[in-house]
C-alpha positions in Angstrom: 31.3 58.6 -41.2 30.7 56.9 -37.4 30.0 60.4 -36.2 27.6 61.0 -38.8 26.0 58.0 -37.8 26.0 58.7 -34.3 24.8 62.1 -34.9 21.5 60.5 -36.9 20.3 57.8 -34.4 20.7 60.2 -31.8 18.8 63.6 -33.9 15.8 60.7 -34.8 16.0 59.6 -31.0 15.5 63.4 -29.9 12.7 64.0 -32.1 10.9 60.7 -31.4 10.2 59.7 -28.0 13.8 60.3 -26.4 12.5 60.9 -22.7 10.2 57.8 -22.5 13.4 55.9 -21.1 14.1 58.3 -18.6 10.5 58.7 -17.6 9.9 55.2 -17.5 13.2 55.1 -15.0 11.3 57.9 -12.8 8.1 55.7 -12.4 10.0 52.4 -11.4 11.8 54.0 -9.1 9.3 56.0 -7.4 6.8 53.1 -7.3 9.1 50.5 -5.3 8.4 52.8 -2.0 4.8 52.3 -2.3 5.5 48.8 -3.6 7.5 47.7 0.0 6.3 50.2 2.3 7.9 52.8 3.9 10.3 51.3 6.2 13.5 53.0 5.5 15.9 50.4 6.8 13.8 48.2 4.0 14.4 50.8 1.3 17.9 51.6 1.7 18.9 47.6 1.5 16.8 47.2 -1.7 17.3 51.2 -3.4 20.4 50.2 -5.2 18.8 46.9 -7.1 15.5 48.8 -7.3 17.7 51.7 -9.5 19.4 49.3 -11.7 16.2 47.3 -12.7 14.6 50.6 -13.8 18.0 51.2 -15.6 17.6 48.0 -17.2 13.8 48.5 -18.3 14.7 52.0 -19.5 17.7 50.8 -21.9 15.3 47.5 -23.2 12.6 50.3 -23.5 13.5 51.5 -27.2 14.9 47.9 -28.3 12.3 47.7 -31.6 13.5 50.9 -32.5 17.4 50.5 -32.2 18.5 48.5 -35.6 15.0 47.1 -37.5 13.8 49.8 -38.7 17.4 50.9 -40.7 17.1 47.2 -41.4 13.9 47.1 -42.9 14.3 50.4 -45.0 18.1 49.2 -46.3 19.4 51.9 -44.8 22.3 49.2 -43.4 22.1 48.1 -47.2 23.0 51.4 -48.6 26.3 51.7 -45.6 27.6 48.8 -47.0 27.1 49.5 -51.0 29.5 52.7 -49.9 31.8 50.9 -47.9 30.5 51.1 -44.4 31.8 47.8 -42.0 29.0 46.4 -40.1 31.1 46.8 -37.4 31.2 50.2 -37.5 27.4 50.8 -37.1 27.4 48.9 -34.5 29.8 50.6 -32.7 28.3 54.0 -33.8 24.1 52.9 -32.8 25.4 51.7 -29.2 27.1 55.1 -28.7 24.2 56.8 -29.4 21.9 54.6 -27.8 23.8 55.4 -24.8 23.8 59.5 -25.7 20.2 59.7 -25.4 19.2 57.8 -22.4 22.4 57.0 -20.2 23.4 61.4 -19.5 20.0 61.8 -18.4 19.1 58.3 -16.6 22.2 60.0 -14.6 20.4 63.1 -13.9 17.4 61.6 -13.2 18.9 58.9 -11.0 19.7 61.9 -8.6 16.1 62.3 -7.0 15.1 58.4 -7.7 18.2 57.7 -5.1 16.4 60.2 -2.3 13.2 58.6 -3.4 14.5 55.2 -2.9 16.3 56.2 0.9 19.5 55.6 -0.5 22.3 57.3 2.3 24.0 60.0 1.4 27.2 58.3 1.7 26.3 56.1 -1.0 25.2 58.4 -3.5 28.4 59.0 -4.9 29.3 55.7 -5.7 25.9 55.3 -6.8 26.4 57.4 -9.9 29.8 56.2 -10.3 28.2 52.4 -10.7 25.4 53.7 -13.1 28.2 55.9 -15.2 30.1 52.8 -15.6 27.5 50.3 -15.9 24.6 51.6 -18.8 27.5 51.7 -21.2 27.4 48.0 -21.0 23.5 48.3 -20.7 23.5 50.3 -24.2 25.9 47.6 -26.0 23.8 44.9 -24.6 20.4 46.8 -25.9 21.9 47.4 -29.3 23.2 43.3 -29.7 19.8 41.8 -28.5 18.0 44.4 -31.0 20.5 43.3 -33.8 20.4 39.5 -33.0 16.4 40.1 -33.3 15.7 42.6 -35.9 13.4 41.2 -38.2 12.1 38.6 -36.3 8.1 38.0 -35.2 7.3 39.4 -31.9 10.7 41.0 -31.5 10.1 43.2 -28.4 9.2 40.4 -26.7 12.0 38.4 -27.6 14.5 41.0 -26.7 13.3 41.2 -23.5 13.7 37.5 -22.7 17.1 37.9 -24.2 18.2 40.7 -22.3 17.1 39.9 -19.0 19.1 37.1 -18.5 22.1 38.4 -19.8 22.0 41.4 -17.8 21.9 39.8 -14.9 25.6 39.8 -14.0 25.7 43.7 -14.8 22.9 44.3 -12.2 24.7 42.3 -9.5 27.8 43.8 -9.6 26.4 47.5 -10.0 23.9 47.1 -6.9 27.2 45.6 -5.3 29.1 48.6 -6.2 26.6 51.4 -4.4 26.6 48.9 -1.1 29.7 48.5 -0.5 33.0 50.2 -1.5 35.5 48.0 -0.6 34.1 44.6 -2.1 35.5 45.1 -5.6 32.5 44.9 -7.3 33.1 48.1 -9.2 35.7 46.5 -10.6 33.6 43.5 -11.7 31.2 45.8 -12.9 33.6 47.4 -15.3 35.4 44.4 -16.3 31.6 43.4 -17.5 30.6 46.7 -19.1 34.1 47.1 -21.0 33.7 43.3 -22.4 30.3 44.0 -23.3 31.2 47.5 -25.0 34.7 45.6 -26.7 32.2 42.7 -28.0 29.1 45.0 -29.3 30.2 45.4 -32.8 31.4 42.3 -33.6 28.1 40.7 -32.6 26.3 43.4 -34.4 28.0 43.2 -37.6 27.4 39.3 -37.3 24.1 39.7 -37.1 23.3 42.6 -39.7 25.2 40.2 -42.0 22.9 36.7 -40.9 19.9 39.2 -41.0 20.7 39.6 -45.0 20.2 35.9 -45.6 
């Protein structure tokens, strides 16, 4: 049943507006060069932050879309009438909320990182931080659109909800592409994997609190 599930968010994800994220990501990135200037000492101390905050706007992106409208149409209503835990849509909606933007954020992060003047040297651990990081992004989407759903002026809601709480996942992953032997990779992981482990018990909570 979860891979049915997954298989659904991410087939209506596809046929809607799946490349906006990663488009979005593109922009961001290629507008901080013309945003600082072109000093390339500049760039390469600021690329890595500069990549996670469009990571960050392109997971919030698609936040309305993520739980209300299952919500609104008792879609979520229906799962639980045939026996489906809350929990387990959660878990299913923030694997494929990660599916459809995090594999080709990846890709795309590739020519944002020459855009951005990040060193060769760093580019590997670069994609190593983002491939361990917008797992935790995803989960974190997924609970702020859950926590939300149904509420007036949601987007804007989310996004003062997420920001905040992403904050410790953006430090550590910009940390991670500087600098290989500060353990921040670590950190980074240790944040994503809580944020993954907690995601569908937050998001069952609040499917549940949204039915009353």
């Amino acid at each position: 049943m979860i891979a049915s599930l997954i298989a659904r968010d991410v087939r209506r994800s596809i046929g809607g507006a799946a490349w906006l994220p990663v488009g979005f990501f593109l922009v961001v990135a290629t507008l901080v060069p013309f945003a600082v200037g072109p000093d390339p000492r500049l760039l390469e101390r600021i690329a890595s932050g500069g990549l996670w905050i469009a990571a960050l706007t392109a997971a919030l992106l698609p936040i309305e879309r993520l739980v209300d409208p299952d919500r609104s149409s008792r879609f979520l209503d229906q799962l639980t009438i045939h026996g489906v835990s809350e929990e387990a849509v959660g878990a299913s909606k923030v694997t494929a909320h990660w599916l459809t933007f995090g594999p080709l954020l990846l890709i795309a992060a590739l020519p944002s990182s020459f855009i951005l003047g990040i060193a060769p040297a760093a580019l590997g651990r670069t994609m190593i931080a983002l491939a361990v990081g917008t797992p935790g992004l995803a989960a974190l989407a997924v609970m702020v659109a859950a926590l939300t759903a149904g509420l007036p002026r949601a987007g804007a809601l989310a996004g003062v909800l997420l920001l905040p709480l992403a904050v410790p996942l953006l430090i550590f992953g910009a940390g991670a592409t500087g600098d290989e032997a500060s353990g921040a990779l670590l950190l980074e992981a240790a944040v994503s994997l809580l944020l993954v482990a907690a995601s569908p018990f937050v998001i069952g909570a609040a499917i549940r609190a949204s039915r009353t």
